[in-house]
C-alpha positions in Angstrom: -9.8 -13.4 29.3 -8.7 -15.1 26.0 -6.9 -17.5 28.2 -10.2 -18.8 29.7 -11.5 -19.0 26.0 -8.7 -21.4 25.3 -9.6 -23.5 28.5 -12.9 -23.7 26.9 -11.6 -24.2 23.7 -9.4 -27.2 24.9 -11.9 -29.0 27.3 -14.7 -29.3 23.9 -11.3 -30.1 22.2 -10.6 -33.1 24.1 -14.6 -33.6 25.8 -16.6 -33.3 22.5 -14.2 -36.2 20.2 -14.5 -38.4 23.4 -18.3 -38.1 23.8 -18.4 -38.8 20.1 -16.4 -42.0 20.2 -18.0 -43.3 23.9 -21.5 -42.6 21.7 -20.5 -44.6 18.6 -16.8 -46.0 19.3 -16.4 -44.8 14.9 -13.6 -43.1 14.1 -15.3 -41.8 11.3 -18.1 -40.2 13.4 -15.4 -38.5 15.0 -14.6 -37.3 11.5 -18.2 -36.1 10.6 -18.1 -34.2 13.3 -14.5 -32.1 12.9 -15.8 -31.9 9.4 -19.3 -30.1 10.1 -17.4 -28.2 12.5 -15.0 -27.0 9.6 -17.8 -26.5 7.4 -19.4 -24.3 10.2 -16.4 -22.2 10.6 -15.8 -21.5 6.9 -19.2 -20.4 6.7 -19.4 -17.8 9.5 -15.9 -16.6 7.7 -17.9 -15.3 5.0 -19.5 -12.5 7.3 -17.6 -12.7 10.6 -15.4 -9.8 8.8 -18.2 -7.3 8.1 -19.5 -7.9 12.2 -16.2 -7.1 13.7 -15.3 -4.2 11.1 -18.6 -2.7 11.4 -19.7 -3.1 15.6 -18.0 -2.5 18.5 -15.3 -5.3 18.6 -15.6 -5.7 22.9 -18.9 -6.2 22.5 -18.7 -8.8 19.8 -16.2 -10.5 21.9 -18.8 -10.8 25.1 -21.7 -11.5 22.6 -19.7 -14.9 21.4 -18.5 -16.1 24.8 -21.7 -15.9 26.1 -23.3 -17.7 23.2 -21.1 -20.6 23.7 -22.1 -20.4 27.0 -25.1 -21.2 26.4 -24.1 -23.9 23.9 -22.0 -25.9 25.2 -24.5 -25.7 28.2 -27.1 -27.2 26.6 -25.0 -30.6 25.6 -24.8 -32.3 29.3 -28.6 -31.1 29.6 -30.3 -32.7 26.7 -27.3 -35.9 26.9 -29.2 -36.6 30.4 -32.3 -36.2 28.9 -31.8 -38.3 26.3 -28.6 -39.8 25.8 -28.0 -39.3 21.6 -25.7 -38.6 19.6 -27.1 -36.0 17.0 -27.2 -32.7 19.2 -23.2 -32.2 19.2 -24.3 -32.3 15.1 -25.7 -29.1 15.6 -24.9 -27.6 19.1 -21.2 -27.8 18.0 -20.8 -26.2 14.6 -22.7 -23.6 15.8 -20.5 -22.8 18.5 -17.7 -23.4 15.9 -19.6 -20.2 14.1 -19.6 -18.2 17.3 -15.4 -19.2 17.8 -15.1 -18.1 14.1 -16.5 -14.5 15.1 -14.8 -14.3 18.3 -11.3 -15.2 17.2 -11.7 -12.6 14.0 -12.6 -9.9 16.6 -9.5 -11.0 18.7 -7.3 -10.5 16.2 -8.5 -7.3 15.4 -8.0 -6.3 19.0 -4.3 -6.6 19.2 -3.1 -3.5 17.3 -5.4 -1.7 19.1 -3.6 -2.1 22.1 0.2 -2.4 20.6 2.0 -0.9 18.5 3.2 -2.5 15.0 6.8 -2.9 15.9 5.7 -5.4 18.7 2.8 -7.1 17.5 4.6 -10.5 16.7 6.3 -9.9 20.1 2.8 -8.9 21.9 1.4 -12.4 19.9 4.2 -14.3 21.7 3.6 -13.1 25.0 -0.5 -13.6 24.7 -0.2 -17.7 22.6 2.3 -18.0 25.7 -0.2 -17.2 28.6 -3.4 -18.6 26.9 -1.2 -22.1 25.9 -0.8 -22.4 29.5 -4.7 -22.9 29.7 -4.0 -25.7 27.0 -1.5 -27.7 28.8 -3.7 -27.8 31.9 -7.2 -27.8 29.6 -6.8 -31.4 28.0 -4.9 -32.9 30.7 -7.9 -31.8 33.3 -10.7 -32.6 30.9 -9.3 -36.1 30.4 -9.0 -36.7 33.8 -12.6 -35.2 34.3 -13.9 -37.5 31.6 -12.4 -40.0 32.7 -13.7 -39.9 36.7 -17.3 -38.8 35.3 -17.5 -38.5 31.9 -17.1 -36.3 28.4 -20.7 -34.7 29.2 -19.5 -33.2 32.6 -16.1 -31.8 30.8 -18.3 -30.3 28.6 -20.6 -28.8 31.1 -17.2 -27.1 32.6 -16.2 -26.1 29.7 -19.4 -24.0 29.1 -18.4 -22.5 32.4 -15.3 -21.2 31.5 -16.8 -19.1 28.4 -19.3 -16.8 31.0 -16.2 -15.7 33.1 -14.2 -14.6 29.9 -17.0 -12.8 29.1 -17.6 -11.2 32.4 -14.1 -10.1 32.3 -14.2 -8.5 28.4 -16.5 -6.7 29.5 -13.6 -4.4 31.6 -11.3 -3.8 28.5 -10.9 -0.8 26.6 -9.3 -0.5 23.2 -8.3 2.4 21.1 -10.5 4.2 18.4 -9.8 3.4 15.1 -11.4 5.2 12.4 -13.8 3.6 10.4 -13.9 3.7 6.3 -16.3 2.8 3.7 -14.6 0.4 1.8 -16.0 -0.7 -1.9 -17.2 -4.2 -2.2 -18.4 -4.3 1.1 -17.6 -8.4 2.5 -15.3 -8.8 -1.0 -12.8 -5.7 0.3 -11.2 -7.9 2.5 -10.7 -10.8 -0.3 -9.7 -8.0 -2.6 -6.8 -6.9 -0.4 -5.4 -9.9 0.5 -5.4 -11.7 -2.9 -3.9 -8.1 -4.5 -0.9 -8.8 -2.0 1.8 -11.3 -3.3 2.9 -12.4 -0.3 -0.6 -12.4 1.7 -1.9 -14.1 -1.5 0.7 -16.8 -2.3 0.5 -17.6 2.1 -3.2 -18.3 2.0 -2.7 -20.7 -0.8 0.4 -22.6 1.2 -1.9 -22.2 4.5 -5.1 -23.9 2.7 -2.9 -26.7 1.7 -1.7 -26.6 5.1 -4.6 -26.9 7.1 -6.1 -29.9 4.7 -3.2 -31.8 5.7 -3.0 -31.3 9.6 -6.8 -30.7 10.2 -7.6 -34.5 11.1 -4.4 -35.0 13.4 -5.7 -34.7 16.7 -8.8 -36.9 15.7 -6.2 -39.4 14.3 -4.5 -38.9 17.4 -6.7 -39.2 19.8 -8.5 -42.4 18.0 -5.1 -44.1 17.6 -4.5 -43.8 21.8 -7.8 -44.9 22.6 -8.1 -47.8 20.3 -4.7 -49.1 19.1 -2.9 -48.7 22.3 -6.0 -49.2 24.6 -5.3 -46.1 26.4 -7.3 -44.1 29.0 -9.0 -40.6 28.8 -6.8 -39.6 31.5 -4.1 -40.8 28.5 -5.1 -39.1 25.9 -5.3 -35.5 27.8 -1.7 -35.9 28.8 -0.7 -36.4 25.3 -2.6 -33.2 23.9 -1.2 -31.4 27.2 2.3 -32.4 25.9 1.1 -30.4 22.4 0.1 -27.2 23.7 3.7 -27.4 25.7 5.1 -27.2 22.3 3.1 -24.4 22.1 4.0 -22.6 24.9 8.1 -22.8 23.7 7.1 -21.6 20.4 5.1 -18.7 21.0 8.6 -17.6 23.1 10.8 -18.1 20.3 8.9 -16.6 17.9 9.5 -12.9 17.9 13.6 -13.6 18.3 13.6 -16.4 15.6 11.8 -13.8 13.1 13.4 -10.9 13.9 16.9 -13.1 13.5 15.7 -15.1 10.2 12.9 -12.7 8.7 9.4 -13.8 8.3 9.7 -16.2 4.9 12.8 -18.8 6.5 10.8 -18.5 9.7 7.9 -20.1 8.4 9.3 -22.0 6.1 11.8 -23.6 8.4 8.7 -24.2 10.5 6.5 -26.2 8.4 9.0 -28.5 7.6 9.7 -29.2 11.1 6.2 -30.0 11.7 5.8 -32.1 8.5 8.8 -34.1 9.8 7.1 -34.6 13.1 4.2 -35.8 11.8 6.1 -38.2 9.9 8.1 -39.7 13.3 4.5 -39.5 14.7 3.3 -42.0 12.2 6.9 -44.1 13.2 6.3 -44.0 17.4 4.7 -46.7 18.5 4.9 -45.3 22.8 2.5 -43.0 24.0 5.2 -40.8 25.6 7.1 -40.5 21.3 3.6 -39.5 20.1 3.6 -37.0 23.1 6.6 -35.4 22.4 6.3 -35.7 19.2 3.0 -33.9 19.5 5.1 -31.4 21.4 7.5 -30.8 18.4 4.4 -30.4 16.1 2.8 -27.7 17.9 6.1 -25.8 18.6 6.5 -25.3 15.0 3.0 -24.4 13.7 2.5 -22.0 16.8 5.6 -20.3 15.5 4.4 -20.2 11.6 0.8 -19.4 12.4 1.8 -16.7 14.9 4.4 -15.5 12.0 1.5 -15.3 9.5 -1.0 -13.9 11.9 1.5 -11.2 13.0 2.2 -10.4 9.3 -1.6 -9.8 8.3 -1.8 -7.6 11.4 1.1 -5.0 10.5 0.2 -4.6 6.5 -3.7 -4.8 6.9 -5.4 -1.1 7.2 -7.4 -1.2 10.7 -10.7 -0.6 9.0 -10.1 -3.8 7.2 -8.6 -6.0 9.3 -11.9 -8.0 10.4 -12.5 -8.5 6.7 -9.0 -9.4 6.0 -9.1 -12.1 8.8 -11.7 -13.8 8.3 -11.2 -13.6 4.4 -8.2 -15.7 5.0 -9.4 -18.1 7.2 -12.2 -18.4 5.0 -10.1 -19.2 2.5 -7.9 -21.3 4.7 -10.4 -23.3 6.4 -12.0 -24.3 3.2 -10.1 -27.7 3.1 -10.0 -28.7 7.0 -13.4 -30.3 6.9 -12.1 -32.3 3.4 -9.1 -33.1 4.8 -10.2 -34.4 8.5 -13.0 -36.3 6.5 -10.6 -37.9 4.0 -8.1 -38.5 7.0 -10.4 -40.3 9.3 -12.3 -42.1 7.0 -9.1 -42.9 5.3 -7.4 -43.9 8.5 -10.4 -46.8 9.7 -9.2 -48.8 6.1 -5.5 -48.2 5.7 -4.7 -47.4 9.8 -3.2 -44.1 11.5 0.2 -44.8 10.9 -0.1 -44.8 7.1 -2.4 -42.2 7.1 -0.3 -39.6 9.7 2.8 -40.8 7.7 1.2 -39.4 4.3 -0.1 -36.5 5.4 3.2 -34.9 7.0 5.0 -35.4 3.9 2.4 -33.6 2.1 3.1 -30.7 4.9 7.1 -31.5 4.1 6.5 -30.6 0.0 4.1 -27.6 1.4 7.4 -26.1 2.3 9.3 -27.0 -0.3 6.9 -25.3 -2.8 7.0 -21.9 -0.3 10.9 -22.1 -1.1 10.4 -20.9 -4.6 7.5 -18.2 -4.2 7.5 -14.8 -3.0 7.0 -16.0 0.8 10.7 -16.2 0.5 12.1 -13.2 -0.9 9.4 -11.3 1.3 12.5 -9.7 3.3 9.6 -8.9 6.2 
């Protein structure tokens, strides 16, 4: 059923930027938008952690798909109504709050179904299936946006969130017991800043995320205006991405349990700042797909790394708080960074722009060599 939120997930990824630049053909507009989305995730952080620790973590997974539902449904109604611009404003980050809950709760859900030997293995397997959904998600939105529109690839995509949810509804997960913990929302923060290594990741992850957050904007801008490319276009491209994505999420468990967690994502960072780099050097649309392809490969198979790591060392009672601690934390600086990228990019160009920011990612890793991320020996 997470697989159908990811085909959700990657028709508004592709639908929503499109409908934004059809609307006002601004790149920056595009940005405003990522960035309020951002801003609307790092806020539901800040009590998505208490929800999932404290309610029944199935429910809250049905709860959010059907709110999105009902989001995303609402854009292709009031667009043929009225066709303006400022509903995705608010229609958007609030199902950007609903994803933040729901993808907390998901990670919560995993060890309650493996065990802690195979989580990073089980997180292979799962990015694996779902990615499938985002090779065929942006491809097939494109091509519906393209035949009739961004507003009826949104109104599919609303569709896809009410099946998942129909199907959550059929899974059962195993009890875990449930502690009082003091400092309430702050216990999660607590543990993972007491950890070295949980601690000195959320800090390389932050810096992480500012730098990569306004890619796909960048991208998807860069095809449509620069190279005067189709809808159709700029789906295949982000299909090529999640491709990546797929081979990464089967490497993962075999290149961590051959390298250990600290080379692994190490290693992987600085593959993905170097392809970001090339990215800014391509000047086809089938370099800046495979490109795109190399860039996701080696993010899925850091951020599956990381997420795997939280899971095994977190107490269960803690984990929602834990999770969405960190991506509070490490969600901060997206909507800065996509801001600063897209604004930055309609004066100086993508090139320049995509160029800088992967050698920012490049000295991310190069700083990770000399903390305890490391020497984790995990």
């Amino acid at each position: 059923m997470q697989t159908l939120s990811v085909l959700g997930d990657a028709f508004s990824f592709v639908a929503v930027p499109l409908l934004a630049l059809h609307a006002t053909g601004s790149v920056a507009q595009m940005g405003v938008l990522t960035a309020l989305t951002g801003v609307a995730s790092v806020v539901a952080g800040t009590f998505a952690g208490g929800i999932v620790d404290r309610f029944d973590r199935r429910r809250v997974l049905v709860a959010c798909d059907v709110g999105r539902f009902l989001l995303y449904g609402l854009i292709p109604l009031l667009w043929w109504v009225s066709p303006v611009i400022w509903p995705l404003y608010v229609l958007v980050p609030l199902a950007a709050v609903l994803g933040m809950v729901f993808n907390v709760a998901y990670v919560t859900v995993l060890p309650s179904i493996v065990d802690s030997g195979d989580i990073t293995r089980a997180n292979g397997v799962l990015y694996a299936t779902y990615a499938a959904a985002g090779v065929a998600g942006p491809a097939l939105a494109g091509v519906v946006s393209g035949a009739f529109g961004p507003v009826a690839a949104i109104g599919l995509d609303s569709a896809t969130f009410l099946v998942s949810a129909f199907g959550l509804r059929f899974i059962r997960l195993r009890p875990y017991e449930k502690k009082e913990e003091s400092g309430g929302r702050l216990a999660g923060a607590r543990f993972l800043l007491g950890n070295p290594v949980l601690r000195t990741m959320t800090i390389l992850l932050t810096a992480l995320i500012f730098l990569t957050a306004g890619l796909d904007d960048l991208v998807v801008f860069h095809l449509k205006e620069t190279l005067e490319q189709p809808d159709a276009v700029v789906g295949y491209v982000l299909g090529a991405g999640a491709v990546g994505g797929i081979l990464g999420s089967m490497a993962v468990a075999r290149v961590r349990r051959r390298l250990g967690f600290g080379p692994t994502w190490l290693w992987s960072t600085m593959a993905a700042g170097t392809a970001m780099v090339t990215i800014a050097l391509s000047p086809g649309v089938a370099g800046i797909g495979a490109l795109m392809a190399v860039f996701s490969l080696a993010i899925t198979v850091g951020a599956i790394c990381s997420m795997s790591l939280r899971q095994e060392i977190t107490p269960p009672h803690l984990l929602g708080r834990v999770t969405a601690a960190f991506w509070t934390i490490h969600f901060a600086g997206g909507p800065i960074g996509a801001a600063l990228a897209t604004f930055a990019a309609a004066g100086r160009g993508v090139p320049t722009v995509v160029a800088l920011m992967g050698a920012g990612l490049v000295l991310v890793a190069a700083g990770g060599v000399f903390s305890p991320v490391r020497r984790s020996g995990l």
